[in-house]
N, C-alpha and C positions, 0 to 999 in steps of 0.2 A: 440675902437674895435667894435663899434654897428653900423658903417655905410653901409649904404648899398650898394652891389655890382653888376654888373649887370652880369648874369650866363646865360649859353647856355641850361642849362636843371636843372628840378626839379627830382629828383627821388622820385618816391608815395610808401607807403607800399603794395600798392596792386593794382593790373589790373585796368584798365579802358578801356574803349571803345572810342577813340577817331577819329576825321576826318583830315586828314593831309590836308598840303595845295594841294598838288594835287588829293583832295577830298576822297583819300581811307580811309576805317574805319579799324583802326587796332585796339587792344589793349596791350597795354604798360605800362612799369611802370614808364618812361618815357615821362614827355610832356618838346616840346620847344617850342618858339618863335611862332606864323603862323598854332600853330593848332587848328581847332575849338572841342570846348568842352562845355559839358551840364553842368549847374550850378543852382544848385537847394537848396534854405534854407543856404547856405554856406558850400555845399559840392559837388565836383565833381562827377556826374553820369556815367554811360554808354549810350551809344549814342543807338538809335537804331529808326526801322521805325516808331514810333507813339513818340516816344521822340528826335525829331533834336537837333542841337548843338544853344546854344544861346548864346556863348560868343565866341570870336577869341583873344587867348593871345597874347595881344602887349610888353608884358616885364616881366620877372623872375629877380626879386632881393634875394638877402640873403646877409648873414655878412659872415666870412673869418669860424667862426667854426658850419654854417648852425644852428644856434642856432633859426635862425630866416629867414623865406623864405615867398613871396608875389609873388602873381600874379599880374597883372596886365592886363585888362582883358575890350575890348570892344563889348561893345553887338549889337545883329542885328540890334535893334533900335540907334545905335552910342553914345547910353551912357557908361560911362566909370564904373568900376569898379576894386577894388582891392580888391582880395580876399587873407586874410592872411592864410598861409599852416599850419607854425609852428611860 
């Protein structure tokens, strides 16, 4: 039961500032697939003019009871990372 699945969205406990792919900066508590977002120390930021986005999530996995949720997460420079949520 700890395999991973692939999900259309992560739900956060709290707001964030994010850049959708058609560049608008909303925030949500809510990220999917294609949005760019700040990632800083191992936590997601708020976007804003003196801090831009430095990652684009290419994949949201979790297991069937979200026990466990990963991003997946490529950066400006095209290095890959995966930042684990829960």
């Amino acid at each position: 039961m700890s395999k991973l699945l692939p999900l259309a969205a992560i739900w956060l406990d709290s707001k964030v500032a994010v850049e959708t792919e058609t560049g608008e900066i909303i925030r949500t508590l809510r990220i999917t697939k294609g949005m760019h977002i700040r990632v800083s120390h191992g936590t997601i930021l708020d976007i804003n003019e003196d801090n831009q986005a430095n990652y684009t999530i290419s994949e949201l996995l979790g297991d069937i009871y979200s026990t466990q949720l990963e991003a997946h997460l490529i950066g400006n420079d095209f290095s890959e990372y995966k930042l684990i949520l829960k």
